[in-house]
N, CA, C and O of each residue as an XYZ file, in Angstrom:
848
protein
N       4.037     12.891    -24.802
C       3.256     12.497    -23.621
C       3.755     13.271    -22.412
O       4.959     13.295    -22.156
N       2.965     13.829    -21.752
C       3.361     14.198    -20.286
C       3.881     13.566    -19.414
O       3.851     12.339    -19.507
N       4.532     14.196    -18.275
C       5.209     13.457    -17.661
C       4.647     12.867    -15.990
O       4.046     13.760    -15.393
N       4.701     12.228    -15.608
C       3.657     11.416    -14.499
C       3.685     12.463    -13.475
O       4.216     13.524    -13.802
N       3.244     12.361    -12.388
C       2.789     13.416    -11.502
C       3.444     12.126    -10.385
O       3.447     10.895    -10.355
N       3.912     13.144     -9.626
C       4.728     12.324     -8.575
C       3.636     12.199     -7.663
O       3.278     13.168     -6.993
N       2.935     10.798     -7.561
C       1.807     10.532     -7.029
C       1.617      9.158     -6.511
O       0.640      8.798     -5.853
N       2.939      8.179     -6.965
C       2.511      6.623     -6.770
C       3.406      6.353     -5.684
O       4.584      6.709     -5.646
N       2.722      5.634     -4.701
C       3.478      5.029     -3.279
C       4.181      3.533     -3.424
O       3.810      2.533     -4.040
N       5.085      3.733     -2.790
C       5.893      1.987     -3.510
C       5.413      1.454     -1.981
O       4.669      2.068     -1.217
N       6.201     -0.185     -1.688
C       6.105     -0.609      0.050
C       6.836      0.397      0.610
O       6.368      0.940      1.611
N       8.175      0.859      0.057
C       8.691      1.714      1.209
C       8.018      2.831      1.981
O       8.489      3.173      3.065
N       6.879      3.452      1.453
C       6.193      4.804      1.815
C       6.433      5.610      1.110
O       5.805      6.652      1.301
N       7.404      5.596     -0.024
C       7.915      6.803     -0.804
C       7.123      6.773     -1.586
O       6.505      5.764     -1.926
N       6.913      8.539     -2.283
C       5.963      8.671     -3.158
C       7.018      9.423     -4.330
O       7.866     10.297     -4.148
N       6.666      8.822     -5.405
C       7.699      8.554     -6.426
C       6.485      9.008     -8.359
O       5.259      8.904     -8.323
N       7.170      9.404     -9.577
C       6.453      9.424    -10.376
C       6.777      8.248    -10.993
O       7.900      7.745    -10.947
N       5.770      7.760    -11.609
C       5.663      6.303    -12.419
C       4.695      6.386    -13.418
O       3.506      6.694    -13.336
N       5.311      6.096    -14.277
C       4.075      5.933    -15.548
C       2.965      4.717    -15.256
O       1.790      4.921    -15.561
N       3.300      3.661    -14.757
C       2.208      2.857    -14.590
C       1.179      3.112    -13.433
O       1.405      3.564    -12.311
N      -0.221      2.636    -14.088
C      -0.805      2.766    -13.522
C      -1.222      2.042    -11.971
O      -1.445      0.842    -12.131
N      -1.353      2.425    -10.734
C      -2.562      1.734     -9.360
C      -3.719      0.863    -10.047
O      -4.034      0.877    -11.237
N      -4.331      0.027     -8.911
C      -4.933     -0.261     -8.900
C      -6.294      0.835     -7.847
O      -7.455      1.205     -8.020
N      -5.377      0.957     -6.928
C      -6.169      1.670     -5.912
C      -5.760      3.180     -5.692
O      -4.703      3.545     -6.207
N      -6.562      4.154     -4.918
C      -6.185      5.457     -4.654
C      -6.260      5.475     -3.242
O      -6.904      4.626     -2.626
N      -5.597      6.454     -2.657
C      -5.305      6.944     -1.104
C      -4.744      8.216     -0.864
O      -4.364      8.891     -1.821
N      -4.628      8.690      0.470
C      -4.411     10.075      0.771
C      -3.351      9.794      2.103
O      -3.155      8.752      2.727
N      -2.725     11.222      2.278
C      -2.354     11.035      4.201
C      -2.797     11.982      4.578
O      -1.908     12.823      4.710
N      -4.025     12.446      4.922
C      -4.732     13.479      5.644
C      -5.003     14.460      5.241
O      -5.792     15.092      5.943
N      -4.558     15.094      4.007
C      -4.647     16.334      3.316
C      -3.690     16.844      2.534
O      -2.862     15.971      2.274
N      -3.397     18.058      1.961
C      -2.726     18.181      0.890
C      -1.241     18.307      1.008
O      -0.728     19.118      1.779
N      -0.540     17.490      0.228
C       0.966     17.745      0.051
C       1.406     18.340     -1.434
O       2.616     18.413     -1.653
N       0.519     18.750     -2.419
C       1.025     19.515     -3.375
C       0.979     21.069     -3.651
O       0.202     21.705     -2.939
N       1.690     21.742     -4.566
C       1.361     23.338     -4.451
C       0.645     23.039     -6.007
O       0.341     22.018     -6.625
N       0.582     24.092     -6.195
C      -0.485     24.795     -7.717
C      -0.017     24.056     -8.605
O      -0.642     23.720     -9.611
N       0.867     23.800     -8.392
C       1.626     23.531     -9.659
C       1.954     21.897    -10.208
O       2.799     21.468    -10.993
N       0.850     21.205     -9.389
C       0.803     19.686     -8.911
C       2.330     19.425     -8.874
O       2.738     18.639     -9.729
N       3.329     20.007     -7.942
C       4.405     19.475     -7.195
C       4.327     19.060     -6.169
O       4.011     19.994     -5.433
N       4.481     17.690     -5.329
C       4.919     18.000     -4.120
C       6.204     18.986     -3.184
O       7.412     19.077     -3.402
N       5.291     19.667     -2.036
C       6.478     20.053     -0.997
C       7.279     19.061     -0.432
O       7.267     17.877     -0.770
N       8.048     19.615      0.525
C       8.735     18.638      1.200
C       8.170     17.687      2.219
O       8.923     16.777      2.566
N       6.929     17.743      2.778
C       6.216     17.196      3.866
C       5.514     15.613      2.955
O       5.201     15.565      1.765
N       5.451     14.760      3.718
C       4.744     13.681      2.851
C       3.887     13.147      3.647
O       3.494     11.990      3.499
N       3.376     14.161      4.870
C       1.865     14.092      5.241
C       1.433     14.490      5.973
O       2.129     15.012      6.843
N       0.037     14.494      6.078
C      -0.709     15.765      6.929
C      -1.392     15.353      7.948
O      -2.101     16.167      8.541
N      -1.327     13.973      8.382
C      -2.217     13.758      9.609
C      -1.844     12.310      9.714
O      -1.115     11.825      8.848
N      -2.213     11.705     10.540
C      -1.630     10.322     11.076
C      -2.392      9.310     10.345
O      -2.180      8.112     10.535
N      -3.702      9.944      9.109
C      -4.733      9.177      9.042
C      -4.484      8.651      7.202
O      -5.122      9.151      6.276
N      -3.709      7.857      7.088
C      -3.288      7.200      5.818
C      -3.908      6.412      5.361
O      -3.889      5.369      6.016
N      -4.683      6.381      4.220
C      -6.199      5.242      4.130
C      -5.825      5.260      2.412
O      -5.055      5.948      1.742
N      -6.803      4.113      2.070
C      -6.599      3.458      1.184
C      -7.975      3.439      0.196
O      -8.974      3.220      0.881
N      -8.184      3.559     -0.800
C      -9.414      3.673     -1.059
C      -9.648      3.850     -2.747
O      -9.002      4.519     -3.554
N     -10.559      3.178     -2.895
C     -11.581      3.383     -3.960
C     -10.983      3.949     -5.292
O     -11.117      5.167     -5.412
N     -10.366      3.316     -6.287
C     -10.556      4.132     -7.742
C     -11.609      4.754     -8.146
O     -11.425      5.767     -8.821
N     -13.211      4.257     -7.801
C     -14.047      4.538     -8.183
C     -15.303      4.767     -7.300
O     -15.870      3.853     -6.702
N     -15.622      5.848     -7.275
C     -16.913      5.802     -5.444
C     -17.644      6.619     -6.120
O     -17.134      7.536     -6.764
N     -19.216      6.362     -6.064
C     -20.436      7.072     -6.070
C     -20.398      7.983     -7.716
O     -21.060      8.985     -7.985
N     -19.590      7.386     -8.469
C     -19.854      8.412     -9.700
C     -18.728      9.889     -9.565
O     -18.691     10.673    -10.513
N     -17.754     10.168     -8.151
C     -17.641     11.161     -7.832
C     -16.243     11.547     -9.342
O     -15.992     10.643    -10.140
N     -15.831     12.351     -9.414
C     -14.608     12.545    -10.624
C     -13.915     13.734     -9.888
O     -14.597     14.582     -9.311
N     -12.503     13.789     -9.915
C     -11.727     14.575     -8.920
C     -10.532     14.748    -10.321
O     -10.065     13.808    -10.965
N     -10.237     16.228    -10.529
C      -8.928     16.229    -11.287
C      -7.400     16.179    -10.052
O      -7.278     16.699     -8.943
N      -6.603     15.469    -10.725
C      -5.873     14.627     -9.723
C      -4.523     16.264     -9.360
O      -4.018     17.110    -10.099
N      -4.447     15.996     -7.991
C      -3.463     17.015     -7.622
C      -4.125     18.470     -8.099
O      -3.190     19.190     -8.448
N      -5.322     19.119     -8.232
C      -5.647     20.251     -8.708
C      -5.612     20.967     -7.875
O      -5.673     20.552     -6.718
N      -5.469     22.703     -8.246
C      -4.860     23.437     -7.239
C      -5.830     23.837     -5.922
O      -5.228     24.229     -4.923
N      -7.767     23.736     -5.849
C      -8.345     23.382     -5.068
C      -8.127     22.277     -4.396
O      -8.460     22.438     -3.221
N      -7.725     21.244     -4.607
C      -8.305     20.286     -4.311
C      -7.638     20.128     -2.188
O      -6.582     20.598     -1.765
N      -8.455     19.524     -1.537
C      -8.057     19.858      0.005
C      -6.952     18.197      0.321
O      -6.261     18.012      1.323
N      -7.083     17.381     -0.672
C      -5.637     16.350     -0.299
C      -5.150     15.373     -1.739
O      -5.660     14.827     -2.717
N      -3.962     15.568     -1.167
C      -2.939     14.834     -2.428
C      -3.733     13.613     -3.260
O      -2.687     13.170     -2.785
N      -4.273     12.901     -3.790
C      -4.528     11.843     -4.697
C      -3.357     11.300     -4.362
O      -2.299     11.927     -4.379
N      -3.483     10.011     -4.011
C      -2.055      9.096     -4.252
C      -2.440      7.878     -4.493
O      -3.626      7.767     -4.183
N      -1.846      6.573     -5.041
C      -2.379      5.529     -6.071
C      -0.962      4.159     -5.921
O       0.227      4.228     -6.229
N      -1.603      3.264     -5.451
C      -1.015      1.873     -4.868
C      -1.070      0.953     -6.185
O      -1.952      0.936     -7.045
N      -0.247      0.423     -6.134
C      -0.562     -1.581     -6.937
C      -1.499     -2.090     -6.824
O      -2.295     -2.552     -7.642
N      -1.470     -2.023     -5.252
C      -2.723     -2.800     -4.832
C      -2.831     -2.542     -3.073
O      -2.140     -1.753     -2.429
N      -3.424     -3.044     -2.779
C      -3.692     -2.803     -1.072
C      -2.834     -3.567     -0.341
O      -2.579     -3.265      0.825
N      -2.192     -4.845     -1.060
C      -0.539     -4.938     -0.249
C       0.255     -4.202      0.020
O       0.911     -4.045      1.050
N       0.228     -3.414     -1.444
C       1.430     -2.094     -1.382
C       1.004     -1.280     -0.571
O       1.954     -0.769      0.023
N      -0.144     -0.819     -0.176
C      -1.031      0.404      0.599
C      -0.565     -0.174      1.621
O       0.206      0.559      2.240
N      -0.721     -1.298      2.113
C      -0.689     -1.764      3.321
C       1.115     -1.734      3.984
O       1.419     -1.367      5.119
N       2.107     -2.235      2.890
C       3.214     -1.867      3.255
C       3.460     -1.008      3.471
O       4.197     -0.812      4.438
N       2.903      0.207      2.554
C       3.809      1.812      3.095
C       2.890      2.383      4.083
O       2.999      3.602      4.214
N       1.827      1.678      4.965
C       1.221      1.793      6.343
C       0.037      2.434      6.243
O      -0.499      2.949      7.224
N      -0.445      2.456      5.112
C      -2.056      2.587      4.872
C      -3.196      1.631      5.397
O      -2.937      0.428      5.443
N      -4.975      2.268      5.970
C      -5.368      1.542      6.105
C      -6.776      1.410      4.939
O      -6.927      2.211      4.016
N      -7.532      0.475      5.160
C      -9.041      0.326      4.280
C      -9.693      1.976      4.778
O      -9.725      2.197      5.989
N     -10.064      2.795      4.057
C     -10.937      3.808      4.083
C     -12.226      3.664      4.368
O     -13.006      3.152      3.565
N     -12.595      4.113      5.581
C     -14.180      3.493      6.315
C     -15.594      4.513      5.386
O     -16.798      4.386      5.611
N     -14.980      5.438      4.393
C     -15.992      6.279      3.769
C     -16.474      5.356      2.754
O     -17.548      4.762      2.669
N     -15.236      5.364      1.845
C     -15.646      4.445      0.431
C     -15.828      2.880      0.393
O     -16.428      2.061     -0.304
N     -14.779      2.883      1.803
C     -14.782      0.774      1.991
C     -15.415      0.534      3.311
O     -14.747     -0.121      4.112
N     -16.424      0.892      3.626
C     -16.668      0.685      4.667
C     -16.566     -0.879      4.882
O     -15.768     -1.124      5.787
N     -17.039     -1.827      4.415
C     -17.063     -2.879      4.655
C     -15.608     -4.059      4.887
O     -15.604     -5.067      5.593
N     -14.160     -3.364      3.806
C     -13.310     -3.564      4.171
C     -12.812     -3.075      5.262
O     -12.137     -3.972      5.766
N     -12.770     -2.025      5.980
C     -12.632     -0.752      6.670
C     -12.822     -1.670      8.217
O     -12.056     -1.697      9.180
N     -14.280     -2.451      7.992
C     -14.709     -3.012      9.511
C     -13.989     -4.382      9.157
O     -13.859     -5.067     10.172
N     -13.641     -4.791      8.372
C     -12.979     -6.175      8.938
C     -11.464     -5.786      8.847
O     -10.792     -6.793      9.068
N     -10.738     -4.759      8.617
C      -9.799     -4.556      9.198
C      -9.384     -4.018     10.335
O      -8.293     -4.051     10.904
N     -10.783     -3.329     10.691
C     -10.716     -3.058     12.290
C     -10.958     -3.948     13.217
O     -10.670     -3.747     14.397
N     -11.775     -5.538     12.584
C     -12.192     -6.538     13.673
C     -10.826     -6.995     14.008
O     -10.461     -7.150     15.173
N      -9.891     -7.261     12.729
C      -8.470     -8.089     13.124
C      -7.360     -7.064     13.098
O      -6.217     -7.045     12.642
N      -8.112     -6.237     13.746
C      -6.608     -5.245     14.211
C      -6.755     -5.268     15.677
O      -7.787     -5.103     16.328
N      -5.111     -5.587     16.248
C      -4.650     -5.906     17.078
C      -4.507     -4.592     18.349
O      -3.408     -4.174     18.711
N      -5.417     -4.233     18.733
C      -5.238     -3.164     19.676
C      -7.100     -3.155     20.552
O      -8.094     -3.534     19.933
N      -7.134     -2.824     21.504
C      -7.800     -2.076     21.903
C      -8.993     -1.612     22.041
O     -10.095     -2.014     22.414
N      -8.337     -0.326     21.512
C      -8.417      0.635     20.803
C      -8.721      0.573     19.254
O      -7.835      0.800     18.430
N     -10.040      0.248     18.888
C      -9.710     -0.026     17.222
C     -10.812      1.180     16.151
O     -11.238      1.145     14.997
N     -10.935      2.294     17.476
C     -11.560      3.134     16.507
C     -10.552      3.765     15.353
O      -9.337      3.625     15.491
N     -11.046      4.395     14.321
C      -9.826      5.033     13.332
C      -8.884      5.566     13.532
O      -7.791      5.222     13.081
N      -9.147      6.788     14.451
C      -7.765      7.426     15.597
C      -7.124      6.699     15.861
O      -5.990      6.634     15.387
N      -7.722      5.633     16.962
C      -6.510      4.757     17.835
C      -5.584      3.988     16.505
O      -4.354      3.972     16.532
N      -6.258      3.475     15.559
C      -5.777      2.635     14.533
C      -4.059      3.284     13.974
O      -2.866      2.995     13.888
N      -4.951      4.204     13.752
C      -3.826      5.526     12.949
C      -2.324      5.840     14.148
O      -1.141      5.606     13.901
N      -2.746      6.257     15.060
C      -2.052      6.503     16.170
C      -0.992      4.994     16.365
O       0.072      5.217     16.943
N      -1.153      4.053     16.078
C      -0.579      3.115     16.310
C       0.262      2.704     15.095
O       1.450      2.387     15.031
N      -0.586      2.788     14.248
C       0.118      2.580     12.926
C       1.246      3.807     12.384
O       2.386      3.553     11.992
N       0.769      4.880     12.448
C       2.281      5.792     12.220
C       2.899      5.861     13.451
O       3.794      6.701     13.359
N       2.854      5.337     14.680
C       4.106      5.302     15.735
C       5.647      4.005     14.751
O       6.857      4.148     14.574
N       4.336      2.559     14.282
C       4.866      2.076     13.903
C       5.801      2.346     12.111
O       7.012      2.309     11.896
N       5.055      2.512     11.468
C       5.397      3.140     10.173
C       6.715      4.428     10.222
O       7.079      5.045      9.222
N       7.186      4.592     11.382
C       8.267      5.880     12.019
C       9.340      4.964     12.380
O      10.508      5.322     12.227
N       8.918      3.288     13.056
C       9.937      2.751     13.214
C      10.587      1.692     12.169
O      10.343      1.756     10.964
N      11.445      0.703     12.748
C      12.396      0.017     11.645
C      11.969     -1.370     12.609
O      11.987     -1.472     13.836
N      11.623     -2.279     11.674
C      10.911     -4.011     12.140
C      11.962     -4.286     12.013
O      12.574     -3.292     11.622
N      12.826     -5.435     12.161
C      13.435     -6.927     11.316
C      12.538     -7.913     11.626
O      11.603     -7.949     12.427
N      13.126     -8.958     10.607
C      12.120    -10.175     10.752
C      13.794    -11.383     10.450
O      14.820    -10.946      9.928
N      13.675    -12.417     10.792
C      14.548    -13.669     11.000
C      14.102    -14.507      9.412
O      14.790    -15.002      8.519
N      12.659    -14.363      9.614
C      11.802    -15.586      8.906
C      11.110    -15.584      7.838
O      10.649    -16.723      7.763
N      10.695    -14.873      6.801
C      10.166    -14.291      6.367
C       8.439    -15.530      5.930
O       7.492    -15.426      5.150
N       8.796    -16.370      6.779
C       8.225    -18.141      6.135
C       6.919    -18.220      7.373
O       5.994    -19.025      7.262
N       7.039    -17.224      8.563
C       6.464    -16.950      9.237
C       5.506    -15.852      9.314
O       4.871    -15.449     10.289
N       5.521    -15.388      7.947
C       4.844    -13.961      7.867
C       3.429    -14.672      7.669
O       3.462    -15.876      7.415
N       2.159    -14.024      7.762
C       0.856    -13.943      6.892
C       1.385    -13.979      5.144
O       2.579    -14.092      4.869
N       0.455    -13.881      4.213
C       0.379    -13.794      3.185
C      -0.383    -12.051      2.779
O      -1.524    -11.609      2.913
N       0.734    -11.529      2.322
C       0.478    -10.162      1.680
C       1.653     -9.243      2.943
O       1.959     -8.053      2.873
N       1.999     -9.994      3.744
C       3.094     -9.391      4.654
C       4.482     -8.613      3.605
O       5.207     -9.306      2.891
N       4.549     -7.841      3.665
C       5.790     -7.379      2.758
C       7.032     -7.172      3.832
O       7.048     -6.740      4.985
N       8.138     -7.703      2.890
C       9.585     -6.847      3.595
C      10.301     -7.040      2.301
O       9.929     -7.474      1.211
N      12.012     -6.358      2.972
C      12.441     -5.899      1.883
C      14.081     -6.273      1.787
O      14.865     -5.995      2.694
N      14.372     -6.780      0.852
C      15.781     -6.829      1.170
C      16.942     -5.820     -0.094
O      17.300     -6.089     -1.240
N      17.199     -4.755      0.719
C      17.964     -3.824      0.124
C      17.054     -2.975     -0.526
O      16.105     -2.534      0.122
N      17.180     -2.716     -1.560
C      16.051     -1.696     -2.242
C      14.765     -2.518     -2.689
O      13.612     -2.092     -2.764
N      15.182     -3.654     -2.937
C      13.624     -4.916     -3.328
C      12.307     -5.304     -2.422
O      12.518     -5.648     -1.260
N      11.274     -5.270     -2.795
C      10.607     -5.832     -1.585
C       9.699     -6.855     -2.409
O       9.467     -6.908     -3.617
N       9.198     -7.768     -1.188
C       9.156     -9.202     -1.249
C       7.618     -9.342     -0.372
O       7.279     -8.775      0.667
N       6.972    -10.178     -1.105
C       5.840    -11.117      0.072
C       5.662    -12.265     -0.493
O       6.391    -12.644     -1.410
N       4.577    -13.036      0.021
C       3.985    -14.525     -0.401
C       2.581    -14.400     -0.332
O       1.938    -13.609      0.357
N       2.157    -15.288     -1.138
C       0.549    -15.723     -1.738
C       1.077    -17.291     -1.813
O       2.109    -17.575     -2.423
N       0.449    -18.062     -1.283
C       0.150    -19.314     -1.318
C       1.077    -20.232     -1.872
O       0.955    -20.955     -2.861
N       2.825    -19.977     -0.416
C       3.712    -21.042     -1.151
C       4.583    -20.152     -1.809
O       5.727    -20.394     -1.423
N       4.561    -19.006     -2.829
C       4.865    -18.410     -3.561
C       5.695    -17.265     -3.043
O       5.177    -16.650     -2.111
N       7.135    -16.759     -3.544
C       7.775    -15.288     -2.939
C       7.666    -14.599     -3.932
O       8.152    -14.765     -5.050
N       6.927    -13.691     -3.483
C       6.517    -12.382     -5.666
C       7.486    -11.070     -4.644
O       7.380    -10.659     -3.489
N       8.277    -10.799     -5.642
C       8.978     -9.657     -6.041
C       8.107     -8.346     -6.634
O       7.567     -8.446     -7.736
N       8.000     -7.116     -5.846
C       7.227     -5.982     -6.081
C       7.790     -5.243     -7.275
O       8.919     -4.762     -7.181
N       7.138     -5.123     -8.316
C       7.595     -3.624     -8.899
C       6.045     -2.989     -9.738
O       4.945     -3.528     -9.864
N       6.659     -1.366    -10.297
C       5.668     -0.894    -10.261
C       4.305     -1.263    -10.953
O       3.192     -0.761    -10.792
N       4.851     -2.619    -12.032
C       3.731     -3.035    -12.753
C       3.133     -3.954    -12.413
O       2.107     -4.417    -12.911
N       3.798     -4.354    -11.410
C       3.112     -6.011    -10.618
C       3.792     -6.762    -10.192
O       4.989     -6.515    -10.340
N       3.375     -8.194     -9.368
C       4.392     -8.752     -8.689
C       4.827     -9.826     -9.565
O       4.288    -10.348    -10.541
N       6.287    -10.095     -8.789
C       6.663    -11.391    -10.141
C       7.480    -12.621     -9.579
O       8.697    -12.438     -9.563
N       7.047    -13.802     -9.131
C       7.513    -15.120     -8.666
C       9.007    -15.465     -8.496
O       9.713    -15.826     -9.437
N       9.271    -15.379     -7.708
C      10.929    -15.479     -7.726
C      11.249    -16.851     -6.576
O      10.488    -17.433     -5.803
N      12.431    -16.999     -6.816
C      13.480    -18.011     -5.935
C      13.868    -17.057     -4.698
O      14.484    -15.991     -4.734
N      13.229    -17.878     -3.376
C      14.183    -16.641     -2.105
C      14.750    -17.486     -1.417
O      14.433    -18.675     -1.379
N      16.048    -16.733     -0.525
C      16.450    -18.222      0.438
C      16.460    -17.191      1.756
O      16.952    -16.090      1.508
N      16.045    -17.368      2.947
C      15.442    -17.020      3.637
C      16.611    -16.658      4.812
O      17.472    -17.374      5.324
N      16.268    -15.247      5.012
C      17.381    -14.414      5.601
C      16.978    -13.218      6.662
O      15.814    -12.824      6.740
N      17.811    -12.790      7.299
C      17.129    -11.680      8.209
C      16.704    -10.221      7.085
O      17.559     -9.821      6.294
N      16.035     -9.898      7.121
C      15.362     -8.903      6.500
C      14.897     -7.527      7.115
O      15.089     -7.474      8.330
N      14.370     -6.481      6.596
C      13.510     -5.364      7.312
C      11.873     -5.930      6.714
O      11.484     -6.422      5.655
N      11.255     -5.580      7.938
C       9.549     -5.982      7.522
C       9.253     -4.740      7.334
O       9.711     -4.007      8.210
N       8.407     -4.006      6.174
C       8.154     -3.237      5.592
C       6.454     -3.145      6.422
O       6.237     -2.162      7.131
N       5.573     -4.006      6.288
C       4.177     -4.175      6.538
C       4.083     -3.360      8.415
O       4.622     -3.908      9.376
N       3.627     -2.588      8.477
C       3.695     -2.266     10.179
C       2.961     -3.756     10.833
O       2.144     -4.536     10.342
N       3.663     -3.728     12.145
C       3.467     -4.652     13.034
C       1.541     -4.726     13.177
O       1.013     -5.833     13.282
N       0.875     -3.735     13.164
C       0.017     -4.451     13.471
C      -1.127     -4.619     12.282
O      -2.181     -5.187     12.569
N      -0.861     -4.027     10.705
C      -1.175     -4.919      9.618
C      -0.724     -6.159      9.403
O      -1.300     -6.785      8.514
N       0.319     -6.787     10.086
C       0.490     -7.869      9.757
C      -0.266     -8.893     10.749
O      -0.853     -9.918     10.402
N      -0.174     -8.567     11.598
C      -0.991     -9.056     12.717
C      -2.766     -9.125     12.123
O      -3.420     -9.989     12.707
N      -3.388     -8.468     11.262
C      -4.552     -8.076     10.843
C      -4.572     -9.096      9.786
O      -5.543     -9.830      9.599
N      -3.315     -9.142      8.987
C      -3.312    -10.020      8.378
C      -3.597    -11.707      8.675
O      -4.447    -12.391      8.104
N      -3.012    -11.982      9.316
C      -2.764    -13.005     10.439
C      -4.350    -13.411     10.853
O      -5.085    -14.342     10.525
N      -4.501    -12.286     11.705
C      -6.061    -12.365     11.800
C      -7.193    -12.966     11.031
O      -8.001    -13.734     11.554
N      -7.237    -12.579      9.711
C      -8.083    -13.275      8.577
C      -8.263    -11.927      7.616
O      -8.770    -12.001      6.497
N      -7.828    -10.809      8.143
C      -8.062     -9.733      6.877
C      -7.468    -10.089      5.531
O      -6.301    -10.446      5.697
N      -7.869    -10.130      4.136
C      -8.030     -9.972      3.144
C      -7.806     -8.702      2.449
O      -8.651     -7.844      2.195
N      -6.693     -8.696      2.206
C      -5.962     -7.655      1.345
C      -6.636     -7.760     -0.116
O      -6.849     -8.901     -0.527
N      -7.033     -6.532     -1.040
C      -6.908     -7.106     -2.746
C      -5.609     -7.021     -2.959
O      -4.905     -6.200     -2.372
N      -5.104     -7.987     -3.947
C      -4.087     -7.804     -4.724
C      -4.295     -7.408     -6.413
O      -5.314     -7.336     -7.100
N      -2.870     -7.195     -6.727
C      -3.274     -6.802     -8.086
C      -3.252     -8.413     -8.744
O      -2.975     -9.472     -8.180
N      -3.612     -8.174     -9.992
C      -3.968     -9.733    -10.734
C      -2.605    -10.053    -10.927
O      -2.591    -11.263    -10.702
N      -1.670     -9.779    -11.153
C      -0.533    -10.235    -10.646
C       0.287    -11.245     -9.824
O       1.079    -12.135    -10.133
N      -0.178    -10.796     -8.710
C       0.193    -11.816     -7.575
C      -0.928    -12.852     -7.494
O      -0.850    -13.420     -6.404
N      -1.817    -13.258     -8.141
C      -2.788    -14.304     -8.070
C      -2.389    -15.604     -8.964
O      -3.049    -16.641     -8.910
N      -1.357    -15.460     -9.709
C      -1.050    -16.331    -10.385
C      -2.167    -16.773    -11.550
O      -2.014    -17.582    -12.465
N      -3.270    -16.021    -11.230
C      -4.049    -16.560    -12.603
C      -3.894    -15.760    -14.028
O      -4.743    -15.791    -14.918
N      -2.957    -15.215    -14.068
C      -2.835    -14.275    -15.202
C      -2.138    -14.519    -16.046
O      -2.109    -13.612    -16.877
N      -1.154    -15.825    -16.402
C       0.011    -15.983    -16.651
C       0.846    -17.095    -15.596
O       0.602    -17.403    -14.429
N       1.896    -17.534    -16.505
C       2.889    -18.516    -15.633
C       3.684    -18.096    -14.777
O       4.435    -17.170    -15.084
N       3.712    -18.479    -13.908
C       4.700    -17.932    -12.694
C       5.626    -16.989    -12.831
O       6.237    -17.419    -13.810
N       6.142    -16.018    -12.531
C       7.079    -15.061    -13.173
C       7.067    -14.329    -14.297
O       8.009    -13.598    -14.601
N       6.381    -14.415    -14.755
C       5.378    -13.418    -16.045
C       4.444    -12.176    -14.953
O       3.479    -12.466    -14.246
N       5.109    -10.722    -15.103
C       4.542     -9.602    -15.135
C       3.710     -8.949    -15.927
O       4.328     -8.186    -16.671
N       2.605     -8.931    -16.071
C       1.880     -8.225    -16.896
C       2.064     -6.977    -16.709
O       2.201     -6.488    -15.587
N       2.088     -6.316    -17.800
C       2.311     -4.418    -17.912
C       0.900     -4.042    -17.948
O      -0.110     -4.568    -18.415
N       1.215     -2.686    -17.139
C      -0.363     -1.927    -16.715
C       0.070     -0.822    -18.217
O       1.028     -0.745    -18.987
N      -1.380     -0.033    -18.026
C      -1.425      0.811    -19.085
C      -0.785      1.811    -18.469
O      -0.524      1.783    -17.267
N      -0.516      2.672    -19.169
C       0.421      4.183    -19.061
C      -1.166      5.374    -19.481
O      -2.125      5.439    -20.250
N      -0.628      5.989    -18.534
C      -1.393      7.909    -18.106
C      -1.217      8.165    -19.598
O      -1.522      9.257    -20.078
């Protein structure tokens, strides 16, 4: 079997190879690979980090190809997009796209301004006291782990899905930029993967995604 294409974004923002599969696909403005589907050293091309669509209009794209004008990159789910400071894509989601712009906290809530605010923030470092005070789909992280809640619930991130854990509640780094969480807060509606819904299985049971 081949070996994964360094293409999957964790909460931290890092883009890392993983055999398991996204739920979702996204870009940061244009291309970060050479011919040779490697990434360079840059991990992005414009302030405009969006989130979007496995599947739009029938279109089929070979992933990282040496035309192609931006990186393919591929989330858990739109929590995770949303932690490493991605937003809803107004091409393919338009409809998510506008209700994350109704409960985003600025202004300014055309795509620019959005972006502009969100990688000032996504550049800096949050803490949080509380983590009991967050929205639901809010991510942070303690040490290399990262953490959110769904209804009551603290799910533990990894690349195959989230998984129900025991937390006791501590100062932390908030991973989610300040004003996705705030969006959150708002009433935006993140997807998650089936995972964190608890209907898939008993609490702490990860289901494994398929492999490339």
């Amino acid at each position: 079997m081949s070996h994964p294409l360094q293409n999957r974004v964790t909460p931290f923002g890092e883009i890392v190879a993983l055999a398991a599969r996204g739920t979702m696909m996204g870009n940061r403005g244009g291309r970060l690979h050479d011919d040779h589907q490697r990434l360079g050293r840059r991990r992005w091309a414009s302030r405009a980090w969006i989130c979007c669509e496995l599947n739009c209009k029938g279109w089929r794209r070979t992933v990282m190809a040496p035309e192609s004008g931006y990186t393919e990159l591929f989330f858990l789910d739109e929590v995770t997009a949303l932690a490493a400071g991605h937003r809803p894509c107004f091409e393919c989601r338009r409809a998510d796209a506008r209700s994350f712009q109704a409960a985003f906290p600025a202004e300014d809530r055309s795509a620019g301004g959005m972006d502009r605010i969100l990688h000032t923030e996504r550049l800096g470092e949050h803490r949080m006291e509380d983590s009991g005070n967050l929205p639901d789909g809010a991510v942070w992280a303690d040490g290399k782990a990262a953490f959110t809640r769904r209804e009551g619930r603290v799910l533990r991130w990894s690349p195959e899905g989230w998984q129900a854990i025991e937390w006791q509640d501590r100062p932390a780094r908030l991973l989610t930029p300040p004003a996705s969480v705030a969006a959150l807060r708002n009433g935006f509606k993140p997807r998650w993967h089936h995972t964190g819904s608890g209907s898939s299985g008993p609490a702490g049971v990860v289901a494994q995604a398929g492999k490339d």
